[in-house]
N, C-alpha and C positions, 0 to 999 in steps of 0.2 A: 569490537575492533574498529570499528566509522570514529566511537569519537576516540580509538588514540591515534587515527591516522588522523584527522584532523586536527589535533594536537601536535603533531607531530608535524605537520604543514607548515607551521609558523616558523619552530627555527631552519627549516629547510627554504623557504622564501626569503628568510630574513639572508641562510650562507648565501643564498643567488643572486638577492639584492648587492651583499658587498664582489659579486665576480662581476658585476655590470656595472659597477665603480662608482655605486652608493656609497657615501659614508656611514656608520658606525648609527650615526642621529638617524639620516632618514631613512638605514635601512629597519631600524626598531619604527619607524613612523610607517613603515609598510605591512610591518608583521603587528601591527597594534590593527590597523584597518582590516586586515584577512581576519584577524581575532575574531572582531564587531561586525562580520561581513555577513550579511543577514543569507546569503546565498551558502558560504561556510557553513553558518551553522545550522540550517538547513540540513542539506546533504550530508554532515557531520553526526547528523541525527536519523539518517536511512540509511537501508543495509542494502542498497543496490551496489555498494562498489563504486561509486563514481567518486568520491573524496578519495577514494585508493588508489583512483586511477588520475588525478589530479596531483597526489603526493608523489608516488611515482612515477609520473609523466616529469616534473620540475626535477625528481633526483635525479633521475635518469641524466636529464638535459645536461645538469651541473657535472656530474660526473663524467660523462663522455667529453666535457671539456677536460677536463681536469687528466683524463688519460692523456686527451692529443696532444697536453701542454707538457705531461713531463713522464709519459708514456712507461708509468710503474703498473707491474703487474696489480697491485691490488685495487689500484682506479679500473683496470678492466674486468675484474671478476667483479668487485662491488656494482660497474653499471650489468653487469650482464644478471647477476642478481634482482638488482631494480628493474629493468627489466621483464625478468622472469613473472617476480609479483606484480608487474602493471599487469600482464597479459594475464595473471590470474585474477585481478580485479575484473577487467572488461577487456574484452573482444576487440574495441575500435585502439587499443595500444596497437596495433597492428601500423596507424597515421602515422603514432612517435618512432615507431623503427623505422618507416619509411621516411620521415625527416631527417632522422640523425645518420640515416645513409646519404640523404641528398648533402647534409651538412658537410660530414666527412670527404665526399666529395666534390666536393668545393673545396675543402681546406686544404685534400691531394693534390688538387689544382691549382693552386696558389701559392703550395709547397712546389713545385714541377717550376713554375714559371720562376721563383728565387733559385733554381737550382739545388733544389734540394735532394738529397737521397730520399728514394718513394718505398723503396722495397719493404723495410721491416714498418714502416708503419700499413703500409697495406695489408702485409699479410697479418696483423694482430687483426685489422678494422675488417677483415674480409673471414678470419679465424671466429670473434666474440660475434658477429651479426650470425654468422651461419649456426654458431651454437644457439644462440635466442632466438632465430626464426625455426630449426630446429626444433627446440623443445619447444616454442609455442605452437608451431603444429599439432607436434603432439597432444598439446593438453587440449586442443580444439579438437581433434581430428573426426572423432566418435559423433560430435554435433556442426560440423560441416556443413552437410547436408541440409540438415533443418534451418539452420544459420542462411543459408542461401535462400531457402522455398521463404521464411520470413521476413529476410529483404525486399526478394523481387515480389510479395504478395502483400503479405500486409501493410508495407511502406511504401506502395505504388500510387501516385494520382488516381490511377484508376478505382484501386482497392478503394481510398476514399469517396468516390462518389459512386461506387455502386453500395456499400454500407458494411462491405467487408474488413474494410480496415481497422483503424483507432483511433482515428482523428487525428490522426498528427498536422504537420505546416509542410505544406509546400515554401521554400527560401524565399521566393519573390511575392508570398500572398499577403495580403493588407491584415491575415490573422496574423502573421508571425511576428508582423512589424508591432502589432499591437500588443503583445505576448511579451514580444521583447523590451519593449514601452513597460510593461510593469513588471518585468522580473528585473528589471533594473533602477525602477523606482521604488518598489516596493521597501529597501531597504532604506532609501531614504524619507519616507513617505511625504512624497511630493504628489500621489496622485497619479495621471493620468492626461492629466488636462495642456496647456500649452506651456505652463512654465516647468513644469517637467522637462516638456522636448525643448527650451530654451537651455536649461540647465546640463541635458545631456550633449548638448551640441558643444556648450563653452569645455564643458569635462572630455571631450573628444581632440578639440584642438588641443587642451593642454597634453593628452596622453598622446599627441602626434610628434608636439616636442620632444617629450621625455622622450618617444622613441626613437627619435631620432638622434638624439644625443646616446641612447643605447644602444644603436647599430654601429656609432663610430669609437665607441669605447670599446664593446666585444660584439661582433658582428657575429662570431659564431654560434655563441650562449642565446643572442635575442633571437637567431633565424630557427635553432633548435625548440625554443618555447613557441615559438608562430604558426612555422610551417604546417605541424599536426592539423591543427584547426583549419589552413588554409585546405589540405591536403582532404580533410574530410566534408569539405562546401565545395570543394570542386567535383568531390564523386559524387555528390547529392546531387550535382546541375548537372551532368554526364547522363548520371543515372537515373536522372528524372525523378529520383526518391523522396518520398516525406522523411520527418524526423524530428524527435523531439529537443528543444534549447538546449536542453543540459549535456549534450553530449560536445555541446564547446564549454565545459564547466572548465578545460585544462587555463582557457584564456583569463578566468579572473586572477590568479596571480599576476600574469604578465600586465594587466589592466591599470592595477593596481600599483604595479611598480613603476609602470610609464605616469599613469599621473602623478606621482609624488617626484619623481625625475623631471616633470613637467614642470610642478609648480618652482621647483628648485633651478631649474634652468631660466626659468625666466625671471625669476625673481634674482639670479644671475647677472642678467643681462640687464636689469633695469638697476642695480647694484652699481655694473660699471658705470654709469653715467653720473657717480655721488664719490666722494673719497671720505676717508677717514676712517672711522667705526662706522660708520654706518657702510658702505661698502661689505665689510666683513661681516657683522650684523644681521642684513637684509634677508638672506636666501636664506639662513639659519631660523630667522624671523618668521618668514613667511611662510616656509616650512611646518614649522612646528604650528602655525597659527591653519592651516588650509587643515594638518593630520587632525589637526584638537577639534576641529568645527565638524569635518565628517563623520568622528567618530563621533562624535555627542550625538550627532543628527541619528546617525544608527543606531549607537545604543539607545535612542528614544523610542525609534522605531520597532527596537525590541520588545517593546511591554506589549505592544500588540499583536505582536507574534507569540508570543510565550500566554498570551489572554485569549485565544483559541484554537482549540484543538487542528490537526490536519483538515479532515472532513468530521463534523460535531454529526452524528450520526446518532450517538449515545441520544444529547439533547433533542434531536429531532424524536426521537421514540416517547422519551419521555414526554416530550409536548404533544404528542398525536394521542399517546396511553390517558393522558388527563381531558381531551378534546372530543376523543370520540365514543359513543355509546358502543354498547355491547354489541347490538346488531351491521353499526357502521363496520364499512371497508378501508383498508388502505392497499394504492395501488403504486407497487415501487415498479421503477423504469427502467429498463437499457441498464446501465453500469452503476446505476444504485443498488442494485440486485445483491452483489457480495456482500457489501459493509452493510446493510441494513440488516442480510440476513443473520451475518456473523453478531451482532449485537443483540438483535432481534431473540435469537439463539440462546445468549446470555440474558436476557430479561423474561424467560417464559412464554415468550409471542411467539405462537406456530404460524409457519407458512400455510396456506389455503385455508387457514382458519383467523386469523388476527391479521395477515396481510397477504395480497395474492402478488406477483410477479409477471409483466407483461413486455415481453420486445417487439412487437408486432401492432401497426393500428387494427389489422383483424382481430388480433388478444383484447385490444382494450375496448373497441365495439364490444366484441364478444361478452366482456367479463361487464361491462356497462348498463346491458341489458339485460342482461340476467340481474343485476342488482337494483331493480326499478323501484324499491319502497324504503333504501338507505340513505343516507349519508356517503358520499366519496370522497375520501382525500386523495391525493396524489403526491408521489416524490420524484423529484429529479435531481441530477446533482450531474456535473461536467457536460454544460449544455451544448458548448462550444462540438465536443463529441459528440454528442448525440446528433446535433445538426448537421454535421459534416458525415456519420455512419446512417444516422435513419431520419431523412428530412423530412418524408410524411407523415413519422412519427411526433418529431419534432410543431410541426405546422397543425396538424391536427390537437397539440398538448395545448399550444399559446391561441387556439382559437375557439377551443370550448371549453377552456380554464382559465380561473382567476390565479392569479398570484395570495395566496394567505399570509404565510409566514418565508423568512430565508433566513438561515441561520449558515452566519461567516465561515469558512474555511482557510487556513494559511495556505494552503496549495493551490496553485492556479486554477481560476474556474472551479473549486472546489466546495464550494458552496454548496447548504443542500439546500433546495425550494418547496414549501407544501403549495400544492393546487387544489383548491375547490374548483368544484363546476361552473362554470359563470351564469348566470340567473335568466 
């Protein structure tokens, strides 16, 4: 189902594009970039829900415009539907109901001060919200409870530094900035380095323009796609909560739209200062020339995304099964545990016989000294995790181990690492 909702993402970006008063060219120059959007297809490729919750987060938005503009019953069951399926995708749709309430009332509010009759659009917008929070209770109701105890526990400050948590990011920590540094460059593959952060700063100004020229076109439609995300960085800072990037994954459409609005607005505005065809020309020009350049850059960036695996866990076995003798050990770590095992599993390799498992520096003393006349390898893989769940685990790995081999991962910190003993 991820990749036809992600499929299905495109013409729905591309209808949103033209309610924000894109034309026809650059709203296909927007749904061409979502296409090549290395984050797209990504998540268009995992069965977490969150492209579902991206697809319908944007219909949602569109829709509920689309009711309060000519207030037919089946723009209201179609968003209350969308809807229904965002909150069956994921749990944080809960943001987008709460947006599209603040919206509506704003829009009651603005209808009140033109003098307008409030009544019957109230009671539909007070009717569909009560039915969709309604049944998404319901289909949460049962997991509530655990839903909370895994908030306030595992995605606490604290939880991270006593080593109960998951490593997530604190909003304001120098990991997230860096995090978000390559989940944003990675599809352009720009690196890391400072023309990166030059590059994302000019991409920023132009997507400040476009937005702003999207607020005074439909103020309603761009507050509906924002606020969510606004909505869920403010209960992160409230609640003093970790959390992982992708749960603002709803914002790369809206990103994406503002900068092409961007480059279009200004290439606008530098238009009027020229007459003739070239005036006309210009913004069409420069348009299509800013979409043609990104996408290339991405779809280049795609060979290397699609040239390895999530976490290469497969190659890591194979390279240790040709490396190590019969009596050698290998020692997997913290959260290389699963996927080592699971493949591990599929290759003939027993646990406590072909590789042992250790989350503890007492485990790997332990299992260290008992193995005094081998060979050790050692695996690690999401070190950033590990440092942030078990740091004397961590500190003890990089000070009595070499680095051997690392073999690439497309997933953040996904890498795995073999360690030899350092000599």
């Amino acid at each position: 189902p991820v990749v036809l909702f992600g499929t299905a993402a495109m013409p729905v970006v591309y209808w949103i594009s033209r309610q924000l008063g894109l034309s026809r060219f650059t709203s296909l120059g927007v749904a061409l970039l979502l296409a090549v959007s290395y984050q797209h297809i990504f998540f268009s490729q995992n069965a977490r829900g969150y492209i579902g919750h991206v697809l319908f987060s944007v219909l949602a938005s569109g829709l509920l415009l689309k009711a309060l503009q000519t207030d037919r019953l089946r723009y209201w069951v179609m968003y209350a539907a969308a809807m229904l399926l965002n909150f069956a995708s994921l749990i944080i749709s809960a943001y987008v109901l709460a947006a599209h309430v603040l919206v509506a009332a704003v829009a009651l509010a603005l209808a009140y001060r033109a003098g307008k009759p409030l009544a019957p659009a109230f009671r539909r917008l007070a009717a569909v919200f009560t039915v969709v929070g309604f049944l998404a209770f319901h289909l949460y109701a049962l997991i509530l409870p655990s839903v909370y105890v895994r908030a306030t526990v595992a995605y606490s400050d604290g939880a991270q530094q006593s080593g109960s948590g998951s490593g997530y990011f604190s909003i304001f920590s120098p990991d997230f900035a860096g995090e978000l540094l390559r989940s944003l460059t990675v599809g352009i593959g720009l690196g890391e380095g400072p023309l990166a952060a030059i590059v994302i700063l000019a991409a920023l100004l132009v997507m400040a323009v476009g937005y702003v020229a999207m607020l005074r076109h439909q103020w309603a439609l761009t507050l509906a796609l924002t606020a969510p995300g606004l909505a869920n960085a403010a209960f992160i800072v409230i609640s003093g909560l970790t959390f992982s990037p992708r749960i603002f994954l709803t914002l790369l459409p809206l990103a994406i739209i503002a900068a092409v609005q961007g480059v279009h607005s200004l290439s606008t505005i530098v238009a009027g200062l020229m007459s003739g065809r070239m005036q006309r020309a210009l913004p069409v020009a420069a348009t299509a020339l800013a979409v043609f350049l990104v996408a290339a850059v991405s779809l280049s960036s795609l060979r290397w995304y699609y040239s390895v695996p999530k976490q290469p866990y497969r190659a890591t076995l194979e390279y240790l099964e040709t490396q190590r003798q019969s009596e050698d050990i290998v020692i997997v770590v913290d959260l290389a545990e699963q996927g080592y095992r699971y493949y591990a599993d599929r290759m003939g390799v027993r646990e406590n016989e072909g590789y042992f498992v250790v989350q503890t520096v007492e485990e790997l003393d332990s299992l260290v000294s008992a193995q005094t006349s081998h060979d050790r390898y050692l695996v690690t893989t999401l070190t950033r995790f590990l440092r942030s769940r078990k740091p004397e685990l961590e500190r003890r790995i990089t000070r009595d181990w070499s680095i051997l081999q690392t073999f690439p991962g497309s997933i953040g910190n996904g890498q795995i690492t073999v360690w030899v003993e350092s000599p």
